[in-house]
N, C-alpha and C positions, 0 to 999 in steps of 0.2 A: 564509453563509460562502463557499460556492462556487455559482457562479452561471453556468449557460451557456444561451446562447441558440440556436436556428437550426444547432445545430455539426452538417455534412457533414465526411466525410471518403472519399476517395477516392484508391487506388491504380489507377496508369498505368502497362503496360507494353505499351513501342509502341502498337499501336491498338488494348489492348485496356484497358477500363476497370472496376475494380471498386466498386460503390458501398455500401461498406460501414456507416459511419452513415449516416442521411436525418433531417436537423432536428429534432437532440435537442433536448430542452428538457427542462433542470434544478436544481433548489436544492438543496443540502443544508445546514440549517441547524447553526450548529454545537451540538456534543452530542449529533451524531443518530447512531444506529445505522443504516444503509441498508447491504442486500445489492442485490446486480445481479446478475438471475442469467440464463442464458441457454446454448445447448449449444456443441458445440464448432465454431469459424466464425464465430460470429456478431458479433463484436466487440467484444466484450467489454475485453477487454484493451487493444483501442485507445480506448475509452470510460477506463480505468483511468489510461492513459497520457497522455489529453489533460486528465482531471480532476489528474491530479500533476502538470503542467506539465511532462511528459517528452517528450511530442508536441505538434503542434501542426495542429487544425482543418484541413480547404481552404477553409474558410471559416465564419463563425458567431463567436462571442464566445464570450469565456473570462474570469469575473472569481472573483477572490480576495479577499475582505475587501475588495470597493468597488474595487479593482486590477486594469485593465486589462492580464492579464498576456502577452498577444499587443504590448503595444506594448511591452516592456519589451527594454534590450539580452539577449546571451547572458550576461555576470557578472551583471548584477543577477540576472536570472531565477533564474540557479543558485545566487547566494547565499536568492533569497526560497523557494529548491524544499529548499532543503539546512536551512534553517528551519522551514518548518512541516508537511512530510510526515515520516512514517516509512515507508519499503518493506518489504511480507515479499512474495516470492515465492515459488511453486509450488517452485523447485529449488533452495532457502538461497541460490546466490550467495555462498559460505562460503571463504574460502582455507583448502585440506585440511589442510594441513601446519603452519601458525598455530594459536594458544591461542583458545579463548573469547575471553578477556579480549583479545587484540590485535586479532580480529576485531570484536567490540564497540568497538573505539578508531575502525577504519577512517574512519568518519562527522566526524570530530573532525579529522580533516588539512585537510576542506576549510571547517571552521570560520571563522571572520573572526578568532578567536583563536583559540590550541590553551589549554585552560581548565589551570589549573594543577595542579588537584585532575581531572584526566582519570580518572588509576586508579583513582579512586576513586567516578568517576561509572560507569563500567563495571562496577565492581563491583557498586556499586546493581543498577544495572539488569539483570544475572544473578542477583542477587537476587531481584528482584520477577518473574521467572519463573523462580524455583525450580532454582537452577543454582549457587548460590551452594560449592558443594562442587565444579565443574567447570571452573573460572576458566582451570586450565593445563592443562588437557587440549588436546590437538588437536581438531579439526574433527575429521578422520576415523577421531578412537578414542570418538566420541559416535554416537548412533543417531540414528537419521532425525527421531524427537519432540523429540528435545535439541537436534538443530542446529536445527531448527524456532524452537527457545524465543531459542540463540542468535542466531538474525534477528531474532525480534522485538524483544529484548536492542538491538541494533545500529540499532534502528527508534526507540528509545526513545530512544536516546544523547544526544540533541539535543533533546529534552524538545519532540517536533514538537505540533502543534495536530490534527493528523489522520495518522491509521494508514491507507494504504492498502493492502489486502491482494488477493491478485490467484493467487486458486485455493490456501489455505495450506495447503489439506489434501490437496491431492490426491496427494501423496507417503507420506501416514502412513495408521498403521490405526488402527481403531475406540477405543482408549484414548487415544495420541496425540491425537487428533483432539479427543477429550472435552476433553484438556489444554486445547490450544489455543482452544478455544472459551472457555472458563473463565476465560484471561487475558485474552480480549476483551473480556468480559462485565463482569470487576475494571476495565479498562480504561477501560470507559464509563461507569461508573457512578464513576469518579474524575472523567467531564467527558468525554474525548476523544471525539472524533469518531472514528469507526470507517466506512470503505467494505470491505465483501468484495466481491470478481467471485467466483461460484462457480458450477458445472453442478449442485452437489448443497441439493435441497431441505431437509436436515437440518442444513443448515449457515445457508442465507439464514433460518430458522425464527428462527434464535437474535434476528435481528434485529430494528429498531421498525418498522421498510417494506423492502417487497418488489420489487422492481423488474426486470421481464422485457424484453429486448434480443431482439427478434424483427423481422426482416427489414428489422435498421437503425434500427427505431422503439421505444421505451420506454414499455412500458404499466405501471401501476401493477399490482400483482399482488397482492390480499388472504389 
């Protein structure tokens, strides 16, 4: 399903340069559970973001479903990124002051349609991570594990092919954290692809493959 080849990536400022991927080579087939795990630096995150089609390589391939996604303009891209991902990040990314439910909508503006049954797709999906009682709440009268649940909620919205998650847990504690494992786990075993980026061993466990980002290069990690 995702396929990269040779991918470098490198930041320049002035003469100085950092070589942060060195010729990853990757597949993840879809349906597959893969963690990436690696400490903090190590690029993780830009490995995250160039498999979501958020960044892009200095050089190496990038393919999606057979989809040369480096040749593609900036709308197509963003309609094919707004399609088959869903994002949870480390810090929700949540507007405070907004509902659940209209948080959960956000995904849906940049739809090719806005679906007509929207609220009701939203609701679903605070549903199936146990929120269904939280709809009109604010963002910031919910705890760190519920707006958690509301990202994934808002990840789901668009019924993506793959869940890209990028440190979910590093904001929550020990019960949270069980939660969120637990809807990944439901998650994958509906079908979806699941990537985590995480620094924590107990999280990349949960997964089918293990995948360590050390000095740029990706070793399989048993």
């Amino acid at each position: 399903m995702i396929n990269i080849r040779n991918v470098e990536k490198t930041y320049t400022k002035g003469s100085l340069s950092t070589h942060v991927l060195c010729g990853i080579d990757l597949v993840i087939d879809r349906g597959e559970y893969v963690a990436i795990m690696g400490t903090s630096g190590t690029g993780k995150s830009t490995l995250m973001n160039i498999l979501g089609c958020l960044d892009t390589p200095t050089s190496g391939q990038v393919e999606l479903d057979g989809i040369d996604v480096l040749k593609l303009d900036d709308d197509t891209l963003s309609a094919l990124r707004n399609k088959k991902f869903g994002f949870v990040f480390q810090q929700f990314f949540l507007l405070e002051r907004t509902t659940a439910l209209d948080n959960v909508l956000m995904p849906l503006i940049y739809a090719e349609k806005y679906p007509a049954d929207a609220a009701e797709l939203a609701r679903g999906a605070l549903n199936r991570v146990g929120l269904e009682d939280r709809t009109e709440y604010l963002a910031n009268e919910l705890s760190g594990g519920q707006q958690q649940r509301v990202a994934i909620a808002r990840a789901l919205i668009n019924d993506p092919d793959v869940i890209l998650a990028d440190e979910p847990t590093g904001n929550l504690d020990s019960d949270s954290t069980h939660e969120l494992l637990e809807i990944f786990n439901r998650l994958h075993k509906e079908g979806r692809t699941i990537v985590v980026v995480t620094h924590d061993r107990e999280v990349a466990v949960r997964a089918q493959r293990i995948l360590e980002l050390k000095d740029g290069r990706l070793f399989e990690n048993p």
